[in-house]
CHARMM internal coordinates of N, CA and C (Angstrom, degrees):
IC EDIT
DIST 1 N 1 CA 1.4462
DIST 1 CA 1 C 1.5192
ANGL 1 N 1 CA 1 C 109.41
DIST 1 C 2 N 1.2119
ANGL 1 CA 1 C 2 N 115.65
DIHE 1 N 1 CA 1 C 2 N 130.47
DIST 2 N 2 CA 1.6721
ANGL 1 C 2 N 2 CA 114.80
DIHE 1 CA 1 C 2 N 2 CA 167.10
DIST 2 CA 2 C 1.4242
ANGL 2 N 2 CA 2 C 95.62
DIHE 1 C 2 N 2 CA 2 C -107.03
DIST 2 C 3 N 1.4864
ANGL 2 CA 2 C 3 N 88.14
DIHE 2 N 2 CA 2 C 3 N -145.39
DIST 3 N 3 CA 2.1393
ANGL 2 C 3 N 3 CA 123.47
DIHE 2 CA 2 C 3 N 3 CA -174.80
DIST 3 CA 3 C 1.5482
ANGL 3 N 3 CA 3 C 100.63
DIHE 2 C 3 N 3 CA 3 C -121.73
DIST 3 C 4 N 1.5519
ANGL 3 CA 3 C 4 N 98.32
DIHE 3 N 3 CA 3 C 4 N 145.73
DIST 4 N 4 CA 1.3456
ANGL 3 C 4 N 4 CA 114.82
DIHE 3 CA 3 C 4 N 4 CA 149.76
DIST 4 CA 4 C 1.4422
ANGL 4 N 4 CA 4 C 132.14
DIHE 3 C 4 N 4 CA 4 C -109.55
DIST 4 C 5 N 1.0470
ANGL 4 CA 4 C 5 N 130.23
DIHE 4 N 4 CA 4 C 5 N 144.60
DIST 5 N 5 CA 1.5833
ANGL 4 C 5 N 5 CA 111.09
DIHE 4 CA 4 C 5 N 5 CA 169.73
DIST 5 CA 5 C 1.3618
ANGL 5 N 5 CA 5 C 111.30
DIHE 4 C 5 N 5 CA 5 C -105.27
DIST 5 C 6 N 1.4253
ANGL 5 CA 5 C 6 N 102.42
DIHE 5 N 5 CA 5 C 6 N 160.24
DIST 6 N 6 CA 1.5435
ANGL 5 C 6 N 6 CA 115.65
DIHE 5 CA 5 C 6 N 6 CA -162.96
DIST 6 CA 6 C 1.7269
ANGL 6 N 6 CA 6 C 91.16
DIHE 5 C 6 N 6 CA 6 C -129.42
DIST 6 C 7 N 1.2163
ANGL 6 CA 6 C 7 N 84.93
DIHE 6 N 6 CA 6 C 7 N 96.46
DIST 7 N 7 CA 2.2462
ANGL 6 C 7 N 7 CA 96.44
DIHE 6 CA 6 C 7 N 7 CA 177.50
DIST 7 CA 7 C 1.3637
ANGL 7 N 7 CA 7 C 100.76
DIHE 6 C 7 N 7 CA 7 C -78.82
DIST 7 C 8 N 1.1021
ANGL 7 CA 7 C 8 N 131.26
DIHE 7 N 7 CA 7 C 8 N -14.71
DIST 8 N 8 CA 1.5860
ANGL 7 C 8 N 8 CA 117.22
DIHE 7 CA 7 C 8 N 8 CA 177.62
DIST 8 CA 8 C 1.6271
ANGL 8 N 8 CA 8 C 111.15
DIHE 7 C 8 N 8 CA 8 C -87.90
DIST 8 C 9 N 1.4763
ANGL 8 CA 8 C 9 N 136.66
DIHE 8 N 8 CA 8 C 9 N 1.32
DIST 9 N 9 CA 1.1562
ANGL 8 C 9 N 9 CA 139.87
DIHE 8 CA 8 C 9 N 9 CA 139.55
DIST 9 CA 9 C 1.4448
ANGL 9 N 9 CA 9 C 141.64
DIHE 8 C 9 N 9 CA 9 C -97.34
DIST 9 C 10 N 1.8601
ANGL 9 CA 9 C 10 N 89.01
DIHE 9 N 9 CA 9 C 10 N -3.99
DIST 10 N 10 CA 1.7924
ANGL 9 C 10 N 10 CA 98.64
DIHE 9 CA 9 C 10 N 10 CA 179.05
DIST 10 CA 10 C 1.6627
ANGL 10 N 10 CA 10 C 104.92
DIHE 9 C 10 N 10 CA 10 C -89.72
DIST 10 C 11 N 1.4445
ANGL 10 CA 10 C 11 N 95.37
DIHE 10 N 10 CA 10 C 11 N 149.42
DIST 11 N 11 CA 1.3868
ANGL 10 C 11 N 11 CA 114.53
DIHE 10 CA 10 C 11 N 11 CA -126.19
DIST 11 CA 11 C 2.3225
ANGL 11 N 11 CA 11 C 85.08
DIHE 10 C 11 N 11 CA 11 C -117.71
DIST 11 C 12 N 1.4363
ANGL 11 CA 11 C 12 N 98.74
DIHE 11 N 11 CA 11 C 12 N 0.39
DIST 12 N 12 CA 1.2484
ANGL 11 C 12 N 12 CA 106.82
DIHE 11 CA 11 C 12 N 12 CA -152.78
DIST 12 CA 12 C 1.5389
ANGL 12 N 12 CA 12 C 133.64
DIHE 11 C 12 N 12 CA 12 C 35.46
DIST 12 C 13 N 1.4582
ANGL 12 CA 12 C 13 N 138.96
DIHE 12 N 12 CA 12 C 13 N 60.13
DIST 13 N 13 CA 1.1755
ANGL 12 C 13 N 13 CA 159.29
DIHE 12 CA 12 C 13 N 13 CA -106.66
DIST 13 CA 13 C 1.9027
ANGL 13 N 13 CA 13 C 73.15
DIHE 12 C 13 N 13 CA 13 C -131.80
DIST 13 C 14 N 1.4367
ANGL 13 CA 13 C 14 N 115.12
DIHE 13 N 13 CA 13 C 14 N -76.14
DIST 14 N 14 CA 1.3509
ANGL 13 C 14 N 14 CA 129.62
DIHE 13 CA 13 C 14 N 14 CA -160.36
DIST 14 CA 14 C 1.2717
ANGL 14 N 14 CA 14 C 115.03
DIHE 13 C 14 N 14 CA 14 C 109.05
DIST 14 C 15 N 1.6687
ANGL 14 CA 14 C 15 N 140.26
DIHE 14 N 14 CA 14 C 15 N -8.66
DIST 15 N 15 CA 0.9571
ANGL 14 C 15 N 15 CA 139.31
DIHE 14 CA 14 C 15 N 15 CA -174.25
DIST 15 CA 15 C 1.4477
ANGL 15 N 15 CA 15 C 118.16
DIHE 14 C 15 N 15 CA 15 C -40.84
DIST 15 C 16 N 1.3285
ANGL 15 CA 15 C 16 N 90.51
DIHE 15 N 15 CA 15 C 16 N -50.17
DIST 16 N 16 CA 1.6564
ANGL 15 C 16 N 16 CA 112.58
DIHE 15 CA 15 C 16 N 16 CA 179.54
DIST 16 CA 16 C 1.2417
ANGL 16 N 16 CA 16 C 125.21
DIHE 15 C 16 N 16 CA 16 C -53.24
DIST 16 C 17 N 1.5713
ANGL 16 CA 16 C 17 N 106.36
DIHE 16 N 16 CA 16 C 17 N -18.97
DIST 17 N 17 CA 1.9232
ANGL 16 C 17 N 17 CA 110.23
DIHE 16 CA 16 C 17 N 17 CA -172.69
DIST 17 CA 17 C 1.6618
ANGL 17 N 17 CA 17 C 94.41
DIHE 16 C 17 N 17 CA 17 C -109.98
DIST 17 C 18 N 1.4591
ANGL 17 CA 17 C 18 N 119.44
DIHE 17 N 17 CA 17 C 18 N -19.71
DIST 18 N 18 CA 1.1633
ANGL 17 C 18 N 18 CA 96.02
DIHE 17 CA 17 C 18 N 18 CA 171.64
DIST 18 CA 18 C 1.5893
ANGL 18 N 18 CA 18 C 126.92
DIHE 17 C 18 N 18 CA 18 C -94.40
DIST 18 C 19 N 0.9939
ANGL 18 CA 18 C 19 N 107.94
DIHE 18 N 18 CA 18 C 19 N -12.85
DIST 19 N 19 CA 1.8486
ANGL 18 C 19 N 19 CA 128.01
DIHE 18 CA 18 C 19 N 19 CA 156.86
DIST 19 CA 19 C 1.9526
ANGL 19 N 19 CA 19 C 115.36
DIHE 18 C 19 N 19 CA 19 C -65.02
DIST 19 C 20 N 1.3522
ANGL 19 CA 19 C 20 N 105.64
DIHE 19 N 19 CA 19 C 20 N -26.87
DIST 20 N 20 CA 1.4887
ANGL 19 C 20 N 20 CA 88.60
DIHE 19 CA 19 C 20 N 20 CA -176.17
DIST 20 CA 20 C 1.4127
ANGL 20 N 20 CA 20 C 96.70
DIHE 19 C 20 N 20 CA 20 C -155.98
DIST 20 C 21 N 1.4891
ANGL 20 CA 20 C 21 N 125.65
DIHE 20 N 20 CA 20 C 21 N 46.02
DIST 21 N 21 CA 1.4183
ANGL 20 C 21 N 21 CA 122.49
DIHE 20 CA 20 C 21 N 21 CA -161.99
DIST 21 CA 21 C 1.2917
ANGL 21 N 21 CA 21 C 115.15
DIHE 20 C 21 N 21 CA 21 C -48.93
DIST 21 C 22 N 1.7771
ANGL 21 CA 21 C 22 N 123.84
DIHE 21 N 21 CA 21 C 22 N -30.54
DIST 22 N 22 CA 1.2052
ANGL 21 C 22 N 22 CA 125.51
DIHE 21 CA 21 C 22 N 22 CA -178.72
DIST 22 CA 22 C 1.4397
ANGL 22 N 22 CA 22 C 118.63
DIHE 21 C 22 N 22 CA 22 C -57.43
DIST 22 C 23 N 1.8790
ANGL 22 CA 22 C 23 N 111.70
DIHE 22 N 22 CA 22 C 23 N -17.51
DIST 23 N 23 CA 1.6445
ANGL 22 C 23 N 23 CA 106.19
DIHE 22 CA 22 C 23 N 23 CA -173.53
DIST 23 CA 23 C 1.2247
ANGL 23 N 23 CA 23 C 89.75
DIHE 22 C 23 N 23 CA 23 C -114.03
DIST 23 C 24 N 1.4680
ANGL 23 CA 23 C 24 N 137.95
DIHE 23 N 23 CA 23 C 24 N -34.17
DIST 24 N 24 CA 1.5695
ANGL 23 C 24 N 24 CA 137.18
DIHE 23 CA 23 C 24 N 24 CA -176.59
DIST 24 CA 24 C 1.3407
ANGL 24 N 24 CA 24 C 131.26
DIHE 23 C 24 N 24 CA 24 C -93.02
DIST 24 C 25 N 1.3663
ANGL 24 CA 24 C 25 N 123.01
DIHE 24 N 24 CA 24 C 25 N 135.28
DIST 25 N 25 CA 1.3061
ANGL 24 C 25 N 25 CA 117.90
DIHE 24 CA 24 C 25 N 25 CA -176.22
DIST 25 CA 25 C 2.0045
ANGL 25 N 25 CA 25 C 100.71
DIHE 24 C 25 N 25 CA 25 C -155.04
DIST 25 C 26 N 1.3466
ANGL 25 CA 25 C 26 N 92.76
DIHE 25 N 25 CA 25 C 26 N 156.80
DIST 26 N 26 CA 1.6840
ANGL 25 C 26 N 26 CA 114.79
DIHE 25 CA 25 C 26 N 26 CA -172.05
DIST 26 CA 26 C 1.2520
ANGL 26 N 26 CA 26 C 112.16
DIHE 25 C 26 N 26 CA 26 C -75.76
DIST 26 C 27 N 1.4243
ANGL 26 CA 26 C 27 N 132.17
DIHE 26 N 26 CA 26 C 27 N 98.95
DIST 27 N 27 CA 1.6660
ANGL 26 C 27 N 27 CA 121.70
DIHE 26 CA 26 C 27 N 27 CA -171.51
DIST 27 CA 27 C 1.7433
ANGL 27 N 27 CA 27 C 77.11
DIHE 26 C 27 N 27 CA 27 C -77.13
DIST 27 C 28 N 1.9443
ANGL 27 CA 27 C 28 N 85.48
DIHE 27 N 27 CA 27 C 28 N 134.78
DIST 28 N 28 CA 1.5227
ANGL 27 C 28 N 28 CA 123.41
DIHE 27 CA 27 C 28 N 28 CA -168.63
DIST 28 CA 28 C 2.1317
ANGL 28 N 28 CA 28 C 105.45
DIHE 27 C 28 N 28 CA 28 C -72.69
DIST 28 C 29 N 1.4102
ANGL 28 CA 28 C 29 N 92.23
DIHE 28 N 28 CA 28 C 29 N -15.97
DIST 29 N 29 CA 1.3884
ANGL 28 C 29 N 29 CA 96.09
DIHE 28 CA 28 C 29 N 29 CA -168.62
DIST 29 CA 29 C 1.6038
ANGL 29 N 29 CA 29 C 112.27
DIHE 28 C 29 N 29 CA 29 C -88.81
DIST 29 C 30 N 1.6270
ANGL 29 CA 29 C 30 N 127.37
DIHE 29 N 29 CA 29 C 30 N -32.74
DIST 30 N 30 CA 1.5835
ANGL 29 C 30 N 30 CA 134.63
DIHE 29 CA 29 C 30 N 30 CA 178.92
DIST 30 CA 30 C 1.4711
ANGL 30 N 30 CA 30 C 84.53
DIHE 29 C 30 N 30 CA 30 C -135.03
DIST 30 C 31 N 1.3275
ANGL 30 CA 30 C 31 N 166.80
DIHE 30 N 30 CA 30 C 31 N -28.71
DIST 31 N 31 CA 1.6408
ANGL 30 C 31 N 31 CA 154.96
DIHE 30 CA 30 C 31 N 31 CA -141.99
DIST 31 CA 31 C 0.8048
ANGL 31 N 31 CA 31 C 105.40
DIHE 30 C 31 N 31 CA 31 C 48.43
DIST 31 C 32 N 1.6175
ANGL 31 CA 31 C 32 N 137.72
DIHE 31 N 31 CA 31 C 32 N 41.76
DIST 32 N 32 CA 1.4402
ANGL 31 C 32 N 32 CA 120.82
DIHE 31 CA 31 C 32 N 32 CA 135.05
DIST 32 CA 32 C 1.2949
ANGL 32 N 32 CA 32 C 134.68
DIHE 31 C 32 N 32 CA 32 C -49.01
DIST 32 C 33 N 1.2481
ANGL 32 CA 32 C 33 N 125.62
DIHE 32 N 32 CA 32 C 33 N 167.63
DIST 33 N 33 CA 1.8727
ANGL 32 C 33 N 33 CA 110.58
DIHE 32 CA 32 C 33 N 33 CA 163.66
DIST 33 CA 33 C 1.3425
ANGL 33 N 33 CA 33 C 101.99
DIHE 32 C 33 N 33 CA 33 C -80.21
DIST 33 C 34 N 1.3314
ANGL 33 CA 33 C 34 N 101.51
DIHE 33 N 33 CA 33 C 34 N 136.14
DIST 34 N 34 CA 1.4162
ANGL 33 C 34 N 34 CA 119.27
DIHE 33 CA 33 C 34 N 34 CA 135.23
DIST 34 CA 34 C 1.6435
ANGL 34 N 34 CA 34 C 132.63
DIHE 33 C 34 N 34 CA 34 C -62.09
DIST 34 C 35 N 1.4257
ANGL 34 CA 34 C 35 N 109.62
DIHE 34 N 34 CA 34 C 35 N 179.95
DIST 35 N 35 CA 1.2344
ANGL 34 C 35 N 35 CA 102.18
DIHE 34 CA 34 C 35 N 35 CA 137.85
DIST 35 CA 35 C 1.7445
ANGL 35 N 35 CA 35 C 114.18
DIHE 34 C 35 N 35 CA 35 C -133.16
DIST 35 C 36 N 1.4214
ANGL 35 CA 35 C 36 N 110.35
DIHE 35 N 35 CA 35 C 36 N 151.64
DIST 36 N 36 CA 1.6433
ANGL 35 C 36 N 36 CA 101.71
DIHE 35 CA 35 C 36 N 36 CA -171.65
DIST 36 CA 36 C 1.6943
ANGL 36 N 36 CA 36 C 89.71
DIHE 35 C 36 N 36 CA 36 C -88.99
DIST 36 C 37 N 1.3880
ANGL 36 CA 36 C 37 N 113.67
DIHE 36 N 36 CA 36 C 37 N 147.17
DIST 37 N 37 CA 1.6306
ANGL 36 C 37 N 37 CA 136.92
DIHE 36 CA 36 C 37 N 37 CA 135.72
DIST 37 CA 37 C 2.2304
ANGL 37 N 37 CA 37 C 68.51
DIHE 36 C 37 N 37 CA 37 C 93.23
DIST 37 C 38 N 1.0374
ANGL 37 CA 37 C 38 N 138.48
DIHE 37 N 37 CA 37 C 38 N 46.91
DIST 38 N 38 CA 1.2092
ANGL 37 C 38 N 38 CA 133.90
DIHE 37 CA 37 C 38 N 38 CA 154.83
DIST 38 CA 38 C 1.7102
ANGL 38 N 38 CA 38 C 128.95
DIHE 37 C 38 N 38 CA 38 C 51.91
DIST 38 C 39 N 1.4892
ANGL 38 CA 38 C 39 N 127.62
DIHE 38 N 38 CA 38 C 39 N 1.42
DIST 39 N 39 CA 1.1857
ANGL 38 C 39 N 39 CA 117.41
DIHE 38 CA 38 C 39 N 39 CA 130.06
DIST 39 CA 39 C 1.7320
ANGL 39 N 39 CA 39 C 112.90
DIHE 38 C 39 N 39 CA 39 C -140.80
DIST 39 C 40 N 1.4637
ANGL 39 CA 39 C 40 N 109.70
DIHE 39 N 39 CA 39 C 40 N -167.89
DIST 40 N 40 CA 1.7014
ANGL 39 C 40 N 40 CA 113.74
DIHE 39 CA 39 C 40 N 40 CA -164.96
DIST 40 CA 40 C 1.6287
ANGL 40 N 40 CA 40 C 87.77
DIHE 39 C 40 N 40 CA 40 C -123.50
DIST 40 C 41 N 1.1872
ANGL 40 CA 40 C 41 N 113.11
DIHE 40 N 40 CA 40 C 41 N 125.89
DIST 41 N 41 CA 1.7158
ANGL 40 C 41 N 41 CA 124.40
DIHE 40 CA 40 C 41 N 41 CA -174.22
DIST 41 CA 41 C 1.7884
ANGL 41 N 41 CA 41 C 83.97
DIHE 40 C 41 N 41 CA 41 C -94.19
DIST 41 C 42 N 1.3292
ANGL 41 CA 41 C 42 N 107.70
DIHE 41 N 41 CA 41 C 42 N 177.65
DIST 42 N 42 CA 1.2947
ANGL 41 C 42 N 42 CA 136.62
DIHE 41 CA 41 C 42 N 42 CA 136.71
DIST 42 CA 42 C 0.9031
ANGL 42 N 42 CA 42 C 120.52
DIHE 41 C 42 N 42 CA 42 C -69.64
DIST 42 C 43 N 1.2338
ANGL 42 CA 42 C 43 N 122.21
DIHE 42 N 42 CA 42 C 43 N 110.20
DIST 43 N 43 CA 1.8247
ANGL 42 C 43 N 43 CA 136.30
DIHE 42 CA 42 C 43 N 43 CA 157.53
DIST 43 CA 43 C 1.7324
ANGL 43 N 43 CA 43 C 99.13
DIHE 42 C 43 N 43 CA 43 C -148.91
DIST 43 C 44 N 1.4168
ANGL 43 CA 43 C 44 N 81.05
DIHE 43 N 43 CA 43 C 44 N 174.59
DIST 44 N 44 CA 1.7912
ANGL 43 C 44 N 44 CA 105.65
DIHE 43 CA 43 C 44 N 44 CA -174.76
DIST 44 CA 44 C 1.8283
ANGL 44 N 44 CA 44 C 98.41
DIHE 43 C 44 N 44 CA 44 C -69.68
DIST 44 C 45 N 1.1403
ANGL 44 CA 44 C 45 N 119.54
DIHE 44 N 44 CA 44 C 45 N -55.37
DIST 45 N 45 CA 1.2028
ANGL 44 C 45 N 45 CA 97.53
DIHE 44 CA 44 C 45 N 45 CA 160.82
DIST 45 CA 45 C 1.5556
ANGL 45 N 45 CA 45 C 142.54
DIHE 44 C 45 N 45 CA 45 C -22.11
DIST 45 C 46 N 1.6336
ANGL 45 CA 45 C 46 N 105.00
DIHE 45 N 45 CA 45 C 46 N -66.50
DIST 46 N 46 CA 1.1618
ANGL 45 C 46 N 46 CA 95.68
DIHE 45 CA 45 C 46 N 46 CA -148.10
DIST 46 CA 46 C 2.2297
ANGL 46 N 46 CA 46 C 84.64
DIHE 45 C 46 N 46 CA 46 C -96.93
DIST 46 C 47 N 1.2925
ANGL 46 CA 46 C 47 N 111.11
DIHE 46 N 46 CA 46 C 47 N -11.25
DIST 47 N 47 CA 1.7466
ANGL 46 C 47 N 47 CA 103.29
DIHE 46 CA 46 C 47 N 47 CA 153.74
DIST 47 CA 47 C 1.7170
ANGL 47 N 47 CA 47 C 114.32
DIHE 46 C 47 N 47 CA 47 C -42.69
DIST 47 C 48 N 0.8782
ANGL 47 CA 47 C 48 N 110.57
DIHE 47 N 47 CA 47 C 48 N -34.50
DIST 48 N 48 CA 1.5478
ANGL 47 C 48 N 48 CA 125.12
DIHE 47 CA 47 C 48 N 48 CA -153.06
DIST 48 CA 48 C 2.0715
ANGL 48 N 48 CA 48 C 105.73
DIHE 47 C 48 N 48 CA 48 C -85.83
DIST 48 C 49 N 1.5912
ANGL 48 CA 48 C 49 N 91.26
DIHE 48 N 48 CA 48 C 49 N -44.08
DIST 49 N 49 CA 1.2766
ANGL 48 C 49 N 49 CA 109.82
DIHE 48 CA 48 C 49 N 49 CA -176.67
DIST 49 CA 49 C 1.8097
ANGL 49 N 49 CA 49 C 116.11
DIHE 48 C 49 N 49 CA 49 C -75.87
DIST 49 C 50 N 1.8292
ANGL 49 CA 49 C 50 N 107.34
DIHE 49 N 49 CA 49 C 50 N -24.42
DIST 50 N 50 CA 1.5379
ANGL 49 C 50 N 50 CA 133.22
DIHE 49 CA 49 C 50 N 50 CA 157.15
DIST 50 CA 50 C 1.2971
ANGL 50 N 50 CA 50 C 113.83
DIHE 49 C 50 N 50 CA 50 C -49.10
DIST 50 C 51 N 1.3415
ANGL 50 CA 50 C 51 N 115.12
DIHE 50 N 50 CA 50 C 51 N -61.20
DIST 51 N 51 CA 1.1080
ANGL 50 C 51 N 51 CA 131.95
DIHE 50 CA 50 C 51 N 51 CA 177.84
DIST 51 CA 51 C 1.4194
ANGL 51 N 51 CA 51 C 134.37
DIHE 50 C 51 N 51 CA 51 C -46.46
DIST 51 C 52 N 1.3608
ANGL 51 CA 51 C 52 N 117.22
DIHE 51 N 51 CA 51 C 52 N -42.10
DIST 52 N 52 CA 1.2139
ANGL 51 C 52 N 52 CA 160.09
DIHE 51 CA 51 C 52 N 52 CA 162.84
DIST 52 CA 52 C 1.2808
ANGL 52 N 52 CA 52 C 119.18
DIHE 51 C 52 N 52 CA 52 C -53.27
DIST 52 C 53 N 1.5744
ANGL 52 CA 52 C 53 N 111.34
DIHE 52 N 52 CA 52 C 53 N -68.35
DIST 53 N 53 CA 1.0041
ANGL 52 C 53 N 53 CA 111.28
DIHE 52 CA 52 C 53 N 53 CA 176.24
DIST 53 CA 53 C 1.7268
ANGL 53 N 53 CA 53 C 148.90
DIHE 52 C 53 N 53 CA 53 C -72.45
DIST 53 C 54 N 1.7455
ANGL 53 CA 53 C 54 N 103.60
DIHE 53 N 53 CA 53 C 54 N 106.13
DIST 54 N 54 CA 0.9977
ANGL 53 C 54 N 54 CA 126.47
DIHE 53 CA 53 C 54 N 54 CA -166.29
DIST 54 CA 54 C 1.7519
ANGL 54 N 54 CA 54 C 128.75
DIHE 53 C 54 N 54 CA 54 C -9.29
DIST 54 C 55 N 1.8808
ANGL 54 CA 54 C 55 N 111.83
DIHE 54 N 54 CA 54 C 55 N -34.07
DIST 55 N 55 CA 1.4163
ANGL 54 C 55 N 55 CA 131.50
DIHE 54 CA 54 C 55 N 55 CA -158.29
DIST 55 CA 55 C 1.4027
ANGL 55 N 55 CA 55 C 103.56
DIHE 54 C 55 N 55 CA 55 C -112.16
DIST 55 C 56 N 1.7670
ANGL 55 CA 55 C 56 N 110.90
DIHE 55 N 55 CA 55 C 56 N -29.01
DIST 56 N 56 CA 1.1455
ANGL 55 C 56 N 56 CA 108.77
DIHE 55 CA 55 C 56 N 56 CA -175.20
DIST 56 CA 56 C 1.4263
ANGL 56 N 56 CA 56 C 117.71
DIHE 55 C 56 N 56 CA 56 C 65.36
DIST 56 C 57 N 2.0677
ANGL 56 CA 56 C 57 N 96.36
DIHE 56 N 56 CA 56 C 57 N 31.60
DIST 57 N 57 CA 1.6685
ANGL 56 C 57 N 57 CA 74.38
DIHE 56 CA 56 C 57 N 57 CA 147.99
DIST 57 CA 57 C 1.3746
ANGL 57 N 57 CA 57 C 122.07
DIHE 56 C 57 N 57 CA 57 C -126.87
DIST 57 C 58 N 1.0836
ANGL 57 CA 57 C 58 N 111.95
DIHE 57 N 57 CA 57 C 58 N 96.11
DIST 58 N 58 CA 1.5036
ANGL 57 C 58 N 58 CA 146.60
DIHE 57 CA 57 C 58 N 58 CA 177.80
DIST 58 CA 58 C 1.1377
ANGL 58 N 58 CA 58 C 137.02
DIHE 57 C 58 N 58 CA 58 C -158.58
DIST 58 C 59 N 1.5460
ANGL 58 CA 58 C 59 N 99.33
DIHE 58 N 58 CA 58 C 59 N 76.64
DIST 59 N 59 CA 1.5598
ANGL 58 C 59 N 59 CA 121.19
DIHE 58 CA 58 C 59 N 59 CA -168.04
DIST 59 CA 59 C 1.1562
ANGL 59 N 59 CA 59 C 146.34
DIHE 58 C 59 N 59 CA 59 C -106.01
DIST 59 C 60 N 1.0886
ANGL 59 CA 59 C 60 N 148.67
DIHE 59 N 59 CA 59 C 60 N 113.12
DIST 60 N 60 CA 1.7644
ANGL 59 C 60 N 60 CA 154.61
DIHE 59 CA 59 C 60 N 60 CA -153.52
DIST 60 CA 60 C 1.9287
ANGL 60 N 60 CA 60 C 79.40
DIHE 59 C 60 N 60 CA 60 C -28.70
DIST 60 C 61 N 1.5428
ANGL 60 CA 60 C 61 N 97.18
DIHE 60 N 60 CA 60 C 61 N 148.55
DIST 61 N 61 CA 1.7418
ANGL 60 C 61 N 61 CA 108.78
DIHE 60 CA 60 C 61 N 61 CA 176.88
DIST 61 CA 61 C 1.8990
ANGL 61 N 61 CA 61 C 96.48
DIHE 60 C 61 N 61 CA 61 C -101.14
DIST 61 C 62 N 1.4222
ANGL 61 CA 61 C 62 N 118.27
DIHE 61 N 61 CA 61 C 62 N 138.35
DIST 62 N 62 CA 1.1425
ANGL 61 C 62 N 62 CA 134.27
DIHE 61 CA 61 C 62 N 62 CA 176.50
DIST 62 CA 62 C 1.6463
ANGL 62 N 62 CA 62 C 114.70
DIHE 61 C 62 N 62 CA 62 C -34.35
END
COOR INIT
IC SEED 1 N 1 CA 1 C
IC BUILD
């Protein structure tokens, strides 16, 4: 199981890229999250970066 992100509630805060910069990054065009290298695994990281983030969109994937 990984994460999905949900860009229609991210709020572009950045929490998320500075908690797990290796999986998160700021699309340069509105600062939404991205994701780098195209999906978000499960790790303690990016749990941490879920957690964090203010909008909550960074959510366990179905």
């Amino acid at each position: 199981m990984g994460f999905e992100i949900d860009r229609t509630v991210c709020i572009g805060a950045g929490t998320c890229v500075i908690k797990a910069p290796a999986v998160f990054a700021q699309d340069p065009d509105d600062g939404l999250v991205v994701p780098v290298g195209g999906g978000v695994p499960d790790s303690p990281e990016v749990r941490r970066a879920a957690e964090a983030c203010p909008s909550g969109a960074i959510v366990p994937a179905p």
